[in-house]
C-alpha positions as CSV (number, residue, x, y, z in Angstrom):
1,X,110.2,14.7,108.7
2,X,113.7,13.5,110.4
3,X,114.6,10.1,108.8
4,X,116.0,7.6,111.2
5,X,119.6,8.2,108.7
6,X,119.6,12.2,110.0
7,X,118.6,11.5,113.6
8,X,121.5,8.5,113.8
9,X,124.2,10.5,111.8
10,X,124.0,13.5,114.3
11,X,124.2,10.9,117.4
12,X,126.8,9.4,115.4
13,X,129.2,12.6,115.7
14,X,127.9,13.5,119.1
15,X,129.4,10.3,120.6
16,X,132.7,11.0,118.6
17,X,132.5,14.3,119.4
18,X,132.0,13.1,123.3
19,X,135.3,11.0,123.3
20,X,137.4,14.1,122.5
21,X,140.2,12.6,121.6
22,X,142.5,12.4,118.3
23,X,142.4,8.5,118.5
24,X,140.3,6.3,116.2
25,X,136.7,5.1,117.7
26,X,135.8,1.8,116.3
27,X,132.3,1.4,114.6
28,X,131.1,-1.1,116.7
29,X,132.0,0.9,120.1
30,X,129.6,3.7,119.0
31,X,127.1,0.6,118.2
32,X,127.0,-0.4,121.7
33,X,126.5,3.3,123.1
34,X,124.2,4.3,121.0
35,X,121.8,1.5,120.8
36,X,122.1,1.5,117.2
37,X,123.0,-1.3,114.6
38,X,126.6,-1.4,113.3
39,X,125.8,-2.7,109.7
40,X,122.8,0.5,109.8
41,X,126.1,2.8,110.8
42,X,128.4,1.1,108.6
43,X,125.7,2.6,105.5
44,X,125.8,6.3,107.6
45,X,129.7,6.6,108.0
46,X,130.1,5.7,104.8
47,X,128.3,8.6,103.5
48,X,129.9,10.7,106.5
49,X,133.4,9.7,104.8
50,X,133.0,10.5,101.6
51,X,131.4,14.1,102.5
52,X,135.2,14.8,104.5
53,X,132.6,15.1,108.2
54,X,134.9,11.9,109.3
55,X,137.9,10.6,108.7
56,X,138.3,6.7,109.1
57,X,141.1,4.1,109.2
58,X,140.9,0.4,109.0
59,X,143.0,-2.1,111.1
60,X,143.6,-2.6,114.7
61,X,143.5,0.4,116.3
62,X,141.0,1.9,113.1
63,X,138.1,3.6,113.4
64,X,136.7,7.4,113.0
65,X,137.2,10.3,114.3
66,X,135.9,13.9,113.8
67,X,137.8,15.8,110.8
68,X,136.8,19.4,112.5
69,X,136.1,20.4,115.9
70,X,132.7,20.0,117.3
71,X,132.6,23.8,117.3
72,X,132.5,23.6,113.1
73,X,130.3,21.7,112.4
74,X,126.5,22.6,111.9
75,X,123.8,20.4,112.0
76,X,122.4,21.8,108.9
77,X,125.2,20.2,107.2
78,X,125.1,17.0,108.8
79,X,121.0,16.7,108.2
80,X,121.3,18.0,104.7
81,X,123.8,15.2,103.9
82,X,121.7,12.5,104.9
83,X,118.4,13.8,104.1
84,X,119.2,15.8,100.9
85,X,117.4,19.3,100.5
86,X,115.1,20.5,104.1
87,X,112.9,22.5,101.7
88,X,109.4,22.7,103.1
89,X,108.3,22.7,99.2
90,X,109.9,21.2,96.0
91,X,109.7,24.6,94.0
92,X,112.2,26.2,96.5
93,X,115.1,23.5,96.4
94,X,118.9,24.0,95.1
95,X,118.0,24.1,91.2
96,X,114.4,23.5,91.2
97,X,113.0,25.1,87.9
98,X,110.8,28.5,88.2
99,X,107.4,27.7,89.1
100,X,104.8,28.8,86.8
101,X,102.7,30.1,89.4
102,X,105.6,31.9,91.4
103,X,103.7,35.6,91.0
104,X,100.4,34.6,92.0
105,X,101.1,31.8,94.5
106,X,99.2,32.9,97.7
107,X,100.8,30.5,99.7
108,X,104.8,30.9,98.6
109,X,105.3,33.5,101.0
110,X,104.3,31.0,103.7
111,X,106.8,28.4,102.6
112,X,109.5,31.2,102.4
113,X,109.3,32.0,105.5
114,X,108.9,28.4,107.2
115,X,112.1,27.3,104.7
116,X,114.0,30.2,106.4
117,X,113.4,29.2,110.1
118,X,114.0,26.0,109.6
119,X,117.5,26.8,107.2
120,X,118.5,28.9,110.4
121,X,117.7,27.0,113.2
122,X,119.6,23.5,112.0
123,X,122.8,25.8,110.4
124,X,122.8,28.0,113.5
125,X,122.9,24.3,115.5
126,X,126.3,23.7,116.3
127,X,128.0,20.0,117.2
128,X,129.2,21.5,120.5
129,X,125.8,22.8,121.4
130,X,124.6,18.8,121.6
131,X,127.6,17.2,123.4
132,X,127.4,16.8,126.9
133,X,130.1,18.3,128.5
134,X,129.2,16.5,132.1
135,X,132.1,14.5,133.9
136,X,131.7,10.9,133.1
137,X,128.7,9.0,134.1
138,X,126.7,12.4,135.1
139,X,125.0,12.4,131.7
140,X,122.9,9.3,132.9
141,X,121.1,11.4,135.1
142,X,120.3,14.2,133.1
């Protein structure tokens, strides 16, 4: 399952992604849009930062602002950042040691498979493909 962290940090870089522009968005301006708290944002960008997703400045006209272009960035990496490994089972994350029962597992094959959909659908996911590119005010009545 989606945490509340994943589903908030891709709305997150939707809305900056939305403003397309090179100018800082402050925190609290994304707050209000998105129906979200700004101290439970403050905890996301912060994370966001330090993974070089955002780039943010402090002071009067401070904010953050997209480091890439929607285009390059997937939302594999963005969900994978806040929720740590999407493997469907623990044997088959990043450096997981070798199962014992690997060769006669009936069901590995299963997990495989379902691991692989999912890795491909959320990296094949670009920003872009979620930001709205309706003239202004539009997007309230799709």
């Amino acid at each position: 399952m989606i945490s509340t962290r994943g589903r908030y940090a891709i709305r997150m870089m939707i809305d900056l992604a939305e403003q397309n522009t090179d100018d800082y968005i402050p925190l609290k301006d994304i707050a209000v849009r998105q129906g979200i708290s700004k101290k439970y944002l403050e905890i996301i960008v912060k994370d966001l930062v330090a993974a070089g997703l955002l780039k943010g400045a402090s002071g009067k006209g401070g904010g953050y602002k997209l480091v890439r272009r929607p285009e390059e960035y997937t939302i594999g990496e963005i969900l994978e950042l806040m929720e740590g490994s999407l493997a469907t089972v623990s044997c088959l994350q990043k450096g997981a040691a070798p199962c014992p029962r690997a060769d006669v597992c009936k069901t590995l094959p299963l997990w495989k498979e379902y691991d692989e959909l999912t890795r491909a659908f959320f990296y094949q996911k670009k920003l872009s493909d979620l930001v709205c590119t309706c003239p202004i005010g539009l997007e309230a009545l799709l």
